[in-house]
PyMOL CGO cylinders between C-alpha atoms (Angstrom):
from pymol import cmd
from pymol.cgo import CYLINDER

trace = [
    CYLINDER, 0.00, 0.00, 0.00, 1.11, 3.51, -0.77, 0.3, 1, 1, 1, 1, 1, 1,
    CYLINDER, 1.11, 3.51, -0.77, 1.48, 5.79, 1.88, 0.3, 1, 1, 1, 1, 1, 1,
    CYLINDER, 1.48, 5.79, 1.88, -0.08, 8.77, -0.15, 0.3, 1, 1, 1, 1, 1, 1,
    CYLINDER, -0.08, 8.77, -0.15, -4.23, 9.00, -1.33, 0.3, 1, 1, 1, 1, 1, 1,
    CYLINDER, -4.23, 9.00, -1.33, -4.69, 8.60, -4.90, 0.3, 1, 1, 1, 1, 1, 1,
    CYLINDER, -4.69, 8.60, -4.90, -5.47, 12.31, -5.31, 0.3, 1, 1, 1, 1, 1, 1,
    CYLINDER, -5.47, 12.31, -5.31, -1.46, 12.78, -4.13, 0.3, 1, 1, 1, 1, 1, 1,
    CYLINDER, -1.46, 12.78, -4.13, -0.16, 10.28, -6.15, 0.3, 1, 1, 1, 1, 1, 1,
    CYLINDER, -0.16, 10.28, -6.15, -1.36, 12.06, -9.26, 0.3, 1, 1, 1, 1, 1, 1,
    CYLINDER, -1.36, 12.06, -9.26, -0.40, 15.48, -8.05, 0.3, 1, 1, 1, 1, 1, 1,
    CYLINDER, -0.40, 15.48, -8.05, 3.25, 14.12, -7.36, 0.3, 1, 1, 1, 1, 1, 1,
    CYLINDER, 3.25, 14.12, -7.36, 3.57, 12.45, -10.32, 0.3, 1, 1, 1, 1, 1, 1,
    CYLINDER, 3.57, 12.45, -10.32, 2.54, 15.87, -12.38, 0.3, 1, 1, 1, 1, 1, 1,
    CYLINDER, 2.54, 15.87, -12.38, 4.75, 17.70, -10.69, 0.3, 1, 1, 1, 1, 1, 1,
    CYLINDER, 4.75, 17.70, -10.69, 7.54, 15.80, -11.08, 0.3, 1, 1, 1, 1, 1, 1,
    CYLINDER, 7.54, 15.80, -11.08, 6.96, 15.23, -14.87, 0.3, 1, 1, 1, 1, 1, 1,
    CYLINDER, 6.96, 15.23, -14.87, 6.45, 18.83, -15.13, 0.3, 1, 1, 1, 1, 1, 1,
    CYLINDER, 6.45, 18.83, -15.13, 10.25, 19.62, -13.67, 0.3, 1, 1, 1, 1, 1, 1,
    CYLINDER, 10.25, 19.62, -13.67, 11.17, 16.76, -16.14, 0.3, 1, 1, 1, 1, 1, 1,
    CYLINDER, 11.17, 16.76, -16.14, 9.44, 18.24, -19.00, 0.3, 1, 1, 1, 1, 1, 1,
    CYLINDER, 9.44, 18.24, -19.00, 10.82, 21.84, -18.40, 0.3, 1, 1, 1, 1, 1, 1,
    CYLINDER, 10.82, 21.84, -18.40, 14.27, 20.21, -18.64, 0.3, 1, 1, 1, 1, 1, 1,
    CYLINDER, 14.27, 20.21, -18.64, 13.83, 18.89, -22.18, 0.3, 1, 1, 1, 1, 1, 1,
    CYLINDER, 13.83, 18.89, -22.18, 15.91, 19.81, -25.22, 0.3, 1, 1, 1, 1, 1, 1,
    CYLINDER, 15.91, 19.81, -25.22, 14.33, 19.80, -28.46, 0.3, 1, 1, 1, 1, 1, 1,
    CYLINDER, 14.33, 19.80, -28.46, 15.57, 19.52, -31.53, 0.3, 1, 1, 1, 1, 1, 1,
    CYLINDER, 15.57, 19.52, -31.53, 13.89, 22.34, -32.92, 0.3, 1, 1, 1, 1, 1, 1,
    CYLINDER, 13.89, 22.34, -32.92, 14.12, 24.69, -29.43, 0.3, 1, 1, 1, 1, 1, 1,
    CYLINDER, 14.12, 24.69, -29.43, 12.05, 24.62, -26.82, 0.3, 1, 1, 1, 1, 1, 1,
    CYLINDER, 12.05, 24.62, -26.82, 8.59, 24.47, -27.43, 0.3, 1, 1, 1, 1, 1, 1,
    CYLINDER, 8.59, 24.47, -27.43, 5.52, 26.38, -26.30, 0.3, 1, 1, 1, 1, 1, 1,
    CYLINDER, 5.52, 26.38, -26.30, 3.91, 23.58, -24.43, 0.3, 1, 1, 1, 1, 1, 1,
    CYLINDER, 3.91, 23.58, -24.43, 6.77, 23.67, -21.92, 0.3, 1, 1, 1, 1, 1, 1,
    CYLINDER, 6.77, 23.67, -21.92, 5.69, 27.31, -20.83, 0.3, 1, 1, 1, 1, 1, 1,
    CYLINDER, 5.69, 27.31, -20.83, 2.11, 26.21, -20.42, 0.3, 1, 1, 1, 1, 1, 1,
    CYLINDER, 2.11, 26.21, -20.42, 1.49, 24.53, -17.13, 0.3, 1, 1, 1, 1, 1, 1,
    CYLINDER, 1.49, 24.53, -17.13, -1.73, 24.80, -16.87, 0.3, 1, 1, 1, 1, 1, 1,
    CYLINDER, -1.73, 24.80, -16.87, -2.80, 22.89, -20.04, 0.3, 1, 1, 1, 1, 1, 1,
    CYLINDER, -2.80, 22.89, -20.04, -0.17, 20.29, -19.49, 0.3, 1, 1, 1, 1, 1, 1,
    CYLINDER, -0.17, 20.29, -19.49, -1.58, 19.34, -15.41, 0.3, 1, 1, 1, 1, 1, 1,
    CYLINDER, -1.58, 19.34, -15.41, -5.09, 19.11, -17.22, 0.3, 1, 1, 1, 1, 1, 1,
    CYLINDER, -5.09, 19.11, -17.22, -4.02, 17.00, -20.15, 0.3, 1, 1, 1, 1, 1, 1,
    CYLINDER, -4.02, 17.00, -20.15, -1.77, 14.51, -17.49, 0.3, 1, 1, 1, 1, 1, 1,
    CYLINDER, -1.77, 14.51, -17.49, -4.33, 14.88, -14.95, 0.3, 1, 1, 1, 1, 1, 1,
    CYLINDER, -4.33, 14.88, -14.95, -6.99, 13.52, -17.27, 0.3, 1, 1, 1, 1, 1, 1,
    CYLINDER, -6.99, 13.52, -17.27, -4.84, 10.51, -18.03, 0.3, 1, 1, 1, 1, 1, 1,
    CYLINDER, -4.84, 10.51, -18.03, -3.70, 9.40, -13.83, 0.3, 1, 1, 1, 1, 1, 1,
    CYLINDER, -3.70, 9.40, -13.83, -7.43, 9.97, -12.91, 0.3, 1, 1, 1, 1, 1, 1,
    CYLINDER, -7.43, 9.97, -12.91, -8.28, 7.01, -14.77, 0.3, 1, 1, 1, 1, 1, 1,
    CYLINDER, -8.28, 7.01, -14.77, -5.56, 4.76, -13.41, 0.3, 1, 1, 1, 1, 1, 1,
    CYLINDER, -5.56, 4.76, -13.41, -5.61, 2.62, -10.35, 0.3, 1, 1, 1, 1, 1, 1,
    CYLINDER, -5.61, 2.62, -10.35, -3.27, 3.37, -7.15, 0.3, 1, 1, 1, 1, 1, 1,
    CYLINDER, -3.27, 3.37, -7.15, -1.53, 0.12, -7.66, 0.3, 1, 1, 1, 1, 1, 1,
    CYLINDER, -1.53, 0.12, -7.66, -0.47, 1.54, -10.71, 0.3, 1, 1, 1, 1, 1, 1,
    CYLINDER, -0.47, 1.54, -10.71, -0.36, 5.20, -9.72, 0.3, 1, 1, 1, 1, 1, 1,
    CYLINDER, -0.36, 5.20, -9.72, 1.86, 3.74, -7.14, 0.3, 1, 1, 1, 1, 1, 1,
    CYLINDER, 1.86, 3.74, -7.14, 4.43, 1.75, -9.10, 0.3, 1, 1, 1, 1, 1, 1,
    CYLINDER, 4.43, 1.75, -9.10, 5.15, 4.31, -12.00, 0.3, 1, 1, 1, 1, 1, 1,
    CYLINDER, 5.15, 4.31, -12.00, 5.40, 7.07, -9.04, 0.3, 1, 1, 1, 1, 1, 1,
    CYLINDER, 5.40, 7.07, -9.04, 8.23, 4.50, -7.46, 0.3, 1, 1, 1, 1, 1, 1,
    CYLINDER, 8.23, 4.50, -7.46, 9.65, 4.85, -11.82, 0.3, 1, 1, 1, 1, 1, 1,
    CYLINDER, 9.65, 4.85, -11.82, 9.64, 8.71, -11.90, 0.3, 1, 1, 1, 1, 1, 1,
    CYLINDER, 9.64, 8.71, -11.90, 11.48, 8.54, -8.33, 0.3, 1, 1, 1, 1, 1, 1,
    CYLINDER, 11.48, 8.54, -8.33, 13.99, 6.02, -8.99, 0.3, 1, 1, 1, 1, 1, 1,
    CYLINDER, 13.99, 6.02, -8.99, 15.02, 7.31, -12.14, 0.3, 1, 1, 1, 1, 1, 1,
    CYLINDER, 15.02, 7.31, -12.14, 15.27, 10.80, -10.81, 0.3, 1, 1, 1, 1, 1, 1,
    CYLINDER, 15.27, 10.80, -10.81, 17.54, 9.75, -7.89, 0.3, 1, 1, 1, 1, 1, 1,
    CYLINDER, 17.54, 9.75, -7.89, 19.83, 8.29, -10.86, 0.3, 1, 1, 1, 1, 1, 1,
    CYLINDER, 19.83, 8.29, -10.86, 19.76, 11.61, -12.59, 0.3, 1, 1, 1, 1, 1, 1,
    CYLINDER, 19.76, 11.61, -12.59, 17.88, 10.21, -15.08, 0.3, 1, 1, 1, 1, 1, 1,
    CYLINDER, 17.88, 10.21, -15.08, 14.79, 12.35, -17.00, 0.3, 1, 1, 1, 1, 1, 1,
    CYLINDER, 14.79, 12.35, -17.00, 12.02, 9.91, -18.83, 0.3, 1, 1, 1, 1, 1, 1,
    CYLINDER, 12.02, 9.91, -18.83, 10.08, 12.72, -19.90, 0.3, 1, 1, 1, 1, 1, 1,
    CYLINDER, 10.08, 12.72, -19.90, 13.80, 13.20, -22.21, 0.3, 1, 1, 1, 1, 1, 1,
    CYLINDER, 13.80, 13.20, -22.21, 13.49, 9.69, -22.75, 0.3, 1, 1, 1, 1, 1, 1,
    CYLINDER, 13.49, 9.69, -22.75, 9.90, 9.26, -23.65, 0.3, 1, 1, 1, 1, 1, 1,
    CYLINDER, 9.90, 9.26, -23.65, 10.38, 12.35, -26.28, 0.3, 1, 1, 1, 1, 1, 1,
    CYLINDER, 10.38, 12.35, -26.28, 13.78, 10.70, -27.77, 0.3, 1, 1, 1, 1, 1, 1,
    CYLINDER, 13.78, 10.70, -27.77, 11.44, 6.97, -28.32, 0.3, 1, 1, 1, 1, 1, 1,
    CYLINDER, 11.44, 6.97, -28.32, 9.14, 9.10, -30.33, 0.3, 1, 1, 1, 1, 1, 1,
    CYLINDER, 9.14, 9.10, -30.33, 11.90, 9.99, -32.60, 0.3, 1, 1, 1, 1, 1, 1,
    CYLINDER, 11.90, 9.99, -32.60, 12.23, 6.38, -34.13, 0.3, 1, 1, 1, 1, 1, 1,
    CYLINDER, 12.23, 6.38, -34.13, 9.14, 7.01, -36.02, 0.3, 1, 1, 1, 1, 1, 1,
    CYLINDER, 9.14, 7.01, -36.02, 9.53, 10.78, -36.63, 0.3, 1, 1, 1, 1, 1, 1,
    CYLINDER, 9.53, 10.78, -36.63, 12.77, 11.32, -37.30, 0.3, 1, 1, 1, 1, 1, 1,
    CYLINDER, 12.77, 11.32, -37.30, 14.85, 8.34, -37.74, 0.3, 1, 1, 1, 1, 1, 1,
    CYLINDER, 14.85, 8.34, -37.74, 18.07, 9.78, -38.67, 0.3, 1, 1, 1, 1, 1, 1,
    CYLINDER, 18.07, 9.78, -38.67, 18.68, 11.79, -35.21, 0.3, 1, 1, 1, 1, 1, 1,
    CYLINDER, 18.68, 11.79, -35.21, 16.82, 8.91, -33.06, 0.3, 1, 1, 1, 1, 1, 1,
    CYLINDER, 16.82, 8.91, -33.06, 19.91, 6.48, -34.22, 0.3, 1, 1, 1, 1, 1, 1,
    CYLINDER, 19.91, 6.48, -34.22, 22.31, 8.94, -33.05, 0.3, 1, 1, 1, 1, 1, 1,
    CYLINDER, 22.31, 8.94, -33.05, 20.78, 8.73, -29.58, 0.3, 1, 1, 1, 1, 1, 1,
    CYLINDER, 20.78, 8.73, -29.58, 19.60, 5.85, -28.63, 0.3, 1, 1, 1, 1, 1, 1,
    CYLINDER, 19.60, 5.85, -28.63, 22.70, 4.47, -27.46, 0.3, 1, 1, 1, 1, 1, 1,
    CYLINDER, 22.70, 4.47, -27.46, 21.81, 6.42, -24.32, 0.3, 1, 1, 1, 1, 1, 1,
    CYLINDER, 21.81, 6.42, -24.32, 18.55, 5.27, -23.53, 0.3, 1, 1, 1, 1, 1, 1,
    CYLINDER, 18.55, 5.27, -23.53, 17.69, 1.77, -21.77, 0.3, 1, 1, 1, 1, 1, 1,
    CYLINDER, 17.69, 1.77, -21.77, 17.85, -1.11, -23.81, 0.3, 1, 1, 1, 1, 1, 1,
    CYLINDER, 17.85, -1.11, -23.81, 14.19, -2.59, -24.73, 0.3, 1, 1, 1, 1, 1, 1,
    CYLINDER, 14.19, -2.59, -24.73, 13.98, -6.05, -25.44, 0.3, 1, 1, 1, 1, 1, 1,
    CYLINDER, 13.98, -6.05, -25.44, 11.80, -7.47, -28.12, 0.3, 1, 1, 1, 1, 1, 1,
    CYLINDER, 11.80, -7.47, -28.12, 9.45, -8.79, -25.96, 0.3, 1, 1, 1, 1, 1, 1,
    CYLINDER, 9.45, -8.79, -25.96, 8.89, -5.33, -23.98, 0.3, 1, 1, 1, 1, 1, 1,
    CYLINDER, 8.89, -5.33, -23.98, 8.07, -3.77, -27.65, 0.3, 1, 1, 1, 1, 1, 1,
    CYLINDER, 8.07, -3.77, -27.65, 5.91, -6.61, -28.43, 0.3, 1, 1, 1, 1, 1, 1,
    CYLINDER, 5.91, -6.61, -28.43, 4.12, -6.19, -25.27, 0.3, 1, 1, 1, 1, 1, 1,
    CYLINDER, 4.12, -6.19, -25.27, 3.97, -2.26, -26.20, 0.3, 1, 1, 1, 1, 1, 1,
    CYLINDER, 3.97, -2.26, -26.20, 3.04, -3.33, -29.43, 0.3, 1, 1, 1, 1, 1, 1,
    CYLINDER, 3.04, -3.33, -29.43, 0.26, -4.94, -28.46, 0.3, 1, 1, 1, 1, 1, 1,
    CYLINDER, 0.26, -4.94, -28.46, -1.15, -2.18, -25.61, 0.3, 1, 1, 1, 1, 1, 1,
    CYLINDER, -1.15, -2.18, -25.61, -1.17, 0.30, -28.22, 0.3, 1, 1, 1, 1, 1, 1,
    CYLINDER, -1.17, 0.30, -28.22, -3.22, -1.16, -30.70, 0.3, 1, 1, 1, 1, 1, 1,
    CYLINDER, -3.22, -1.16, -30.70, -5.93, -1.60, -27.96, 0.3, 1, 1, 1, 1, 1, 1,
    CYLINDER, -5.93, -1.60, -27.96, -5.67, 1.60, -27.07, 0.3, 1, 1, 1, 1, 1, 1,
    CYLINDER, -5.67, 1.60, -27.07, -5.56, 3.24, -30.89, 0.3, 1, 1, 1, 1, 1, 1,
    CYLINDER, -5.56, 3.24, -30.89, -8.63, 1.14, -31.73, 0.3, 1, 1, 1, 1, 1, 1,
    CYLINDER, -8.63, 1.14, -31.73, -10.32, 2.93, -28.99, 0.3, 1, 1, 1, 1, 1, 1,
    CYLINDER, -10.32, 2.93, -28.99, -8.63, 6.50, -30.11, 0.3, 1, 1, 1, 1, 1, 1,
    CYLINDER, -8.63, 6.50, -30.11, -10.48, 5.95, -33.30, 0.3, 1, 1, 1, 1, 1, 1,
    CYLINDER, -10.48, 5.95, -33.30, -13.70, 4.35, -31.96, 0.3, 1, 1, 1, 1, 1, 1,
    CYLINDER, -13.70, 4.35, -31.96, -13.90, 8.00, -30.02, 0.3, 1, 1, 1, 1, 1, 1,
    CYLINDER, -13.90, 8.00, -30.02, -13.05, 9.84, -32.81, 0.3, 1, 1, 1, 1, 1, 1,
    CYLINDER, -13.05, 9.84, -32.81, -16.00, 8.52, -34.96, 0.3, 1, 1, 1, 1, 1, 1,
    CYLINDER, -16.00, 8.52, -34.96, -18.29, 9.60, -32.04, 0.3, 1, 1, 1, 1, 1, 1,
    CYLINDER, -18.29, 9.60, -32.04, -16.69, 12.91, -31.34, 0.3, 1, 1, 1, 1, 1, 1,
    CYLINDER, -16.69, 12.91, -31.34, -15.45, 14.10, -33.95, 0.3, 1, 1, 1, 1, 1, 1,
    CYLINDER, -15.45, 14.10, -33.95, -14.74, 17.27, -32.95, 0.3, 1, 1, 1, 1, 1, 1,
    CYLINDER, -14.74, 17.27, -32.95, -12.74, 16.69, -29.56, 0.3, 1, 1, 1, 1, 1, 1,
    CYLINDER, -12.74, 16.69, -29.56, -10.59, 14.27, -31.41, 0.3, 1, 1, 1, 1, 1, 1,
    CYLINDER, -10.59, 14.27, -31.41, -9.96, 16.99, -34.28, 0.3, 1, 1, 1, 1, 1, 1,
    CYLINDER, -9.96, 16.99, -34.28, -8.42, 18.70, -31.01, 0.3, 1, 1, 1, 1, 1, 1,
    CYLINDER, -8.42, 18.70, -31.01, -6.26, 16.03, -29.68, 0.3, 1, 1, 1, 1, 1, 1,
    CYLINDER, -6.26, 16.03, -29.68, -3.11, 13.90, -32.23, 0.3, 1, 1, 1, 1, 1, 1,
    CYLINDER, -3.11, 13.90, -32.23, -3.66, 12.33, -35.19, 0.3, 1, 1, 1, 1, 1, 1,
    CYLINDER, -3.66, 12.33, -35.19, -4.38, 8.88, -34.32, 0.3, 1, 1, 1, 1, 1, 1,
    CYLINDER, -4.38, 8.88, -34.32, -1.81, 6.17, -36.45, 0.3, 1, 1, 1, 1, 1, 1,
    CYLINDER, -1.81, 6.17, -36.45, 1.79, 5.97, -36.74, 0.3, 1, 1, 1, 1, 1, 1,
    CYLINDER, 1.79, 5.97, -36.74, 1.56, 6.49, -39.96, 0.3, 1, 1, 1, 1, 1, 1,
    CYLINDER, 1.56, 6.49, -39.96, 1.08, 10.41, -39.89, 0.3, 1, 1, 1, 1, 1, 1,
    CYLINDER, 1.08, 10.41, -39.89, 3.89, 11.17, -38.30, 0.3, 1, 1, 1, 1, 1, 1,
    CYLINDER, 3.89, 11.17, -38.30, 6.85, 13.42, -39.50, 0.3, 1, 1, 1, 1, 1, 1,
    CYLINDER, 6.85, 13.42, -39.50, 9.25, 15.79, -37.59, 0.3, 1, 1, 1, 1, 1, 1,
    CYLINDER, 9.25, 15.79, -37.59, 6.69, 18.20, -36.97, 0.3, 1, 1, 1, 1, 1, 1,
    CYLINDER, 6.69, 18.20, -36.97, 3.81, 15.64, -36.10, 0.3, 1, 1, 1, 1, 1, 1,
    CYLINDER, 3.81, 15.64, -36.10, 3.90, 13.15, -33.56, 0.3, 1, 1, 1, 1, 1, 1,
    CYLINDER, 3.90, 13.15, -33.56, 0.50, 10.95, -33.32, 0.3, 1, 1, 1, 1, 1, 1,
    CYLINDER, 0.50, 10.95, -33.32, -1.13, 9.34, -30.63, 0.3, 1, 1, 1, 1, 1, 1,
    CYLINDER, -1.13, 9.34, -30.63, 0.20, 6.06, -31.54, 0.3, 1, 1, 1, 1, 1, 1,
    CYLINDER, 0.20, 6.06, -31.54, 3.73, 7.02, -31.80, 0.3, 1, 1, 1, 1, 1, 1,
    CYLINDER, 3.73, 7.02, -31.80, 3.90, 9.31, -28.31, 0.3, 1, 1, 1, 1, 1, 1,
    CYLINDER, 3.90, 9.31, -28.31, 1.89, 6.18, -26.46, 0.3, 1, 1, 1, 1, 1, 1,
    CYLINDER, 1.89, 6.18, -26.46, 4.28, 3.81, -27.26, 0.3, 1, 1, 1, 1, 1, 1,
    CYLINDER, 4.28, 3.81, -27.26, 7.08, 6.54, -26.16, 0.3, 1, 1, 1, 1, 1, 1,
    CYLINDER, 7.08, 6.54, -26.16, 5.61, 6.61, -23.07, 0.3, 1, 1, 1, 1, 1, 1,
    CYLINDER, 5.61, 6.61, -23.07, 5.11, 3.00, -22.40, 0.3, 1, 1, 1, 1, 1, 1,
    CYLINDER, 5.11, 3.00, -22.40, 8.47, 1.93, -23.17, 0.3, 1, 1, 1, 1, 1, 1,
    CYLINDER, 8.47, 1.93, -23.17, 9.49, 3.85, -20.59, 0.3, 1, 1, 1, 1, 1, 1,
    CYLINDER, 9.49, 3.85, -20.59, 7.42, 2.13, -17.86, 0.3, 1, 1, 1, 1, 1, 1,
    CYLINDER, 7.42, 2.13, -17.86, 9.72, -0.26, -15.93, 0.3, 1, 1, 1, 1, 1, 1,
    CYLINDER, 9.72, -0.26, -15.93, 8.45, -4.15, -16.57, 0.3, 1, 1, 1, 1, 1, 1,
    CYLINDER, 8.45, -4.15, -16.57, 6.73, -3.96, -13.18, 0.3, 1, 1, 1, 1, 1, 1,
    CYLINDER, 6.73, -3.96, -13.18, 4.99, -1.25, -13.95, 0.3, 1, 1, 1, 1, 1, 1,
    CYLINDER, 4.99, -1.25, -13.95, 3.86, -2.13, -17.93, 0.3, 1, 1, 1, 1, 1, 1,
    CYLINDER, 3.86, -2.13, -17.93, 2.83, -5.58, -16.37, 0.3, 1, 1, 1, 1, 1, 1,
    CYLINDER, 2.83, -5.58, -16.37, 0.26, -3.88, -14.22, 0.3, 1, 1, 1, 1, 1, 1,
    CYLINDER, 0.26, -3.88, -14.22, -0.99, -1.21, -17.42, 0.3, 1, 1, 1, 1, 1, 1,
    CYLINDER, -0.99, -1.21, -17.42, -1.00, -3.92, -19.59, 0.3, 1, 1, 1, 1, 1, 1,
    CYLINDER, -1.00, -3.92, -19.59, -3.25, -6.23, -16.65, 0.3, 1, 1, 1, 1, 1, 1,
    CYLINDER, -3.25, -6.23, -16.65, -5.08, -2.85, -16.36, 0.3, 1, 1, 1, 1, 1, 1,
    CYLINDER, -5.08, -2.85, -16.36, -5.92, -2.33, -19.91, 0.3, 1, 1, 1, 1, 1, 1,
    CYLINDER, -5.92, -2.33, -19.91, -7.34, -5.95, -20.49, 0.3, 1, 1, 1, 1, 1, 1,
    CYLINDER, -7.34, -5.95, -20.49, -9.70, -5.65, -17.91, 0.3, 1, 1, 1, 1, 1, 1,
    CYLINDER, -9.70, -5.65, -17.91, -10.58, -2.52, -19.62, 0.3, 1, 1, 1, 1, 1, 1,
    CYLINDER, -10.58, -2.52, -19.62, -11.11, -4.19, -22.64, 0.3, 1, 1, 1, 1, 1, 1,
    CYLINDER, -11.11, -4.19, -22.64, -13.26, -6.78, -21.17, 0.3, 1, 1, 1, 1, 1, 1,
    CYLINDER, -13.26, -6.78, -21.17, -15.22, -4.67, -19.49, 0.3, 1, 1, 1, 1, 1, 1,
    CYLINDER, -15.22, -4.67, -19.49, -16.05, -2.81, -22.67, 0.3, 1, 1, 1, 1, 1, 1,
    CYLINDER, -16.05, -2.81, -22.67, -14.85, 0.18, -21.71, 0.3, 1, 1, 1, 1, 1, 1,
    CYLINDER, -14.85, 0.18, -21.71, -12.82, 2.60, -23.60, 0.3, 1, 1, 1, 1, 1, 1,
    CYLINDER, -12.82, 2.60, -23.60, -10.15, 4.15, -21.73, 0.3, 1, 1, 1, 1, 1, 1,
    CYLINDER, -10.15, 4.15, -21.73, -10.29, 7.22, -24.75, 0.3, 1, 1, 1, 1, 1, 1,
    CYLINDER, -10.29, 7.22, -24.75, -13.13, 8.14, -23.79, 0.3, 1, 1, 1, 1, 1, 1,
    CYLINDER, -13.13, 8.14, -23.79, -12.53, 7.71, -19.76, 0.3, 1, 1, 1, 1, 1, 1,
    CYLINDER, -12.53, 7.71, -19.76, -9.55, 10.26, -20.25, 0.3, 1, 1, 1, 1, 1, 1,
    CYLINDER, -9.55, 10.26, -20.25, -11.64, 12.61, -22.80, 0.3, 1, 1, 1, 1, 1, 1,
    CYLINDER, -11.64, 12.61, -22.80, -14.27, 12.88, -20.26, 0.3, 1, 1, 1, 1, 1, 1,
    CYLINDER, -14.27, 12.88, -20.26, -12.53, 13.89, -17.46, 0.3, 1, 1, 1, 1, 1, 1,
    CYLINDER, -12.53, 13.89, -17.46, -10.24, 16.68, -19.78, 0.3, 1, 1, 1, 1, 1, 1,
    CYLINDER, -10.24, 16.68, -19.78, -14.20, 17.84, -20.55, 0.3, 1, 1, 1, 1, 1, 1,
    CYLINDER, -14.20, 17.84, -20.55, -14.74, 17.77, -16.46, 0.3, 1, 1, 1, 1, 1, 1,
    CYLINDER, -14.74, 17.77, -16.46, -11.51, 19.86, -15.79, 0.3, 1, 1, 1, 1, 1, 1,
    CYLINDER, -11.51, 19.86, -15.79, -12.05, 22.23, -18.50, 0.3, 1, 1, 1, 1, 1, 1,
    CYLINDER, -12.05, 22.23, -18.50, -15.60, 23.25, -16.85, 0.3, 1, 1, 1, 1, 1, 1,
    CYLINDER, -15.60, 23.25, -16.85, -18.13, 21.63, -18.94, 0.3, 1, 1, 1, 1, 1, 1,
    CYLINDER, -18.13, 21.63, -18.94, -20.76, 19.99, -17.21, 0.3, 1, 1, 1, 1, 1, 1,
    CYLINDER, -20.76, 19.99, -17.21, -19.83, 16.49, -19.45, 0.3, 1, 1, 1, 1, 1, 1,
    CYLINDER, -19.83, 16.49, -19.45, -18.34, 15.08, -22.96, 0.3, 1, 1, 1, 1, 1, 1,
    CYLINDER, -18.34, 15.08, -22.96, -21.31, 15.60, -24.32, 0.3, 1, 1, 1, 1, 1, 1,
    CYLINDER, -21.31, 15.60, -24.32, -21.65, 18.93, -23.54, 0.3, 1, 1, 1, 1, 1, 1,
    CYLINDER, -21.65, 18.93, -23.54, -17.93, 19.57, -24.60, 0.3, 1, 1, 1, 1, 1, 1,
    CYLINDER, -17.93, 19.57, -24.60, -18.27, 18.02, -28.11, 0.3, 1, 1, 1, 1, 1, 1,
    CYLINDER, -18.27, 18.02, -28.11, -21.71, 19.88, -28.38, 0.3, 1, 1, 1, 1, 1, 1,
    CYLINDER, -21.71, 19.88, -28.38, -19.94, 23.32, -27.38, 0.3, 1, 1, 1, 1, 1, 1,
    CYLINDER, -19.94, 23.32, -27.38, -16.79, 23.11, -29.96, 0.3, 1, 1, 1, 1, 1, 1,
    CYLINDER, -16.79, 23.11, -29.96, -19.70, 21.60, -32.80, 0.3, 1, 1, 1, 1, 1, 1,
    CYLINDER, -19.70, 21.60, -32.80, -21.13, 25.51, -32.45, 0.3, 1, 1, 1, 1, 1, 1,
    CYLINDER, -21.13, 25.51, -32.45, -18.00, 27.08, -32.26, 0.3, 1, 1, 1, 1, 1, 1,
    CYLINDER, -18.00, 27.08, -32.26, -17.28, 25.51, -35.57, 0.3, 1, 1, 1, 1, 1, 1,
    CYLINDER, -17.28, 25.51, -35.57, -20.64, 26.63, -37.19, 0.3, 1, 1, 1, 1, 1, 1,
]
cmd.load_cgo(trace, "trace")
């Protein structure tokens, strides 16, 4: 058991990937997004909501124990997404990330096609919020675009094995429970941005269109 409430968990986890992100080189300078707090707790915040404290609790012991080896993931999880959006500098660096076996990418692999399947499932049934968010397959990606596919696998393969067992546990039951976890972390970015629900979100930005 974790000595911290769920609700801390999440806050310590933003706030340490926030220091993390603020440290991040990229290749073009640093971006805009790394000035803009707010809109980066709200996007992460939406996301740890959804998860359990088991897992809260075991990516929280990641963050820490990379940090106490000087380590940043948030420079990691950026420098993954390179392999599909810009090949030629990801080679020169990934000498100094963690080796990933086959089997962790195949068990990536796998998460993420669960979890794109849902990206699009959400996207056919609002349209508009998803027009807001990534595109949604690898495929779209170039140095200037990163899609949801690409930056989810980034991020996983930087979960320790512990901690992608328990996602990957976590997203099955998901799936069996016929829920889409999309849609879980859509609603509560509608919650935190005031609306009243997803509905009322997609209905809102459907008129602002008009």
């Amino acid at each position: 058991m974790s000595r911290y409430t769920k609700e801390e968990l999440v806050n310590r986890i933003i706030a340490m990937e926030w220091a993390a992100f603020d440290k991040v080189d990229n290749l073009g300078g640093r971006a805009g997004c790394q000035d803009d707090e707010s809109t980066f707790s709200i996007m992460r915040k939406s996301q740890y909501l959804t998860w359990t404290e088991e897992l809260l609790t075991s990516f929280y012991m990641d963050f820490v124990e990379a940090n106490n080896k000087g380590w940043n993931l948030i420079t990691e999880k950026y420098g993954r997404m390179m392999e599909s959006t810009a090949p030629e500098e990801y080679f020169k660096l990934k000498e100094h990330f963690p080796v990933c076996s086959e089997q962790k990418r195949a068990i990536v692999n796998q998460i993420a096609e669960i979890q794109v399947e849902w990206m699009e499932e959400f996207a056919k049934e609002y349209p508009c919020m998803a027009g807001n968010a990534r595109t949604i397959r690898s495929e779209t990606d170039h140095l200037y675009n990163t899609s949801y596919e690409t930056y989810l696998k980034g991020e996983l393969l930087t979960y320790s094995d512990r901690t992608l067992g328990l996602y990957g546990q976590w997203i099955v039951s998901l799936h069996q429970n016929n829920q889409n976890l999309a849609e879980l972390i859509m609603t509560n970015t509608a919650l935190l941005y005031g609306y009243e629900s997803l509905q009322a979100a997609e209905s809102a930005m459907q008129k602002a269109e008009i």
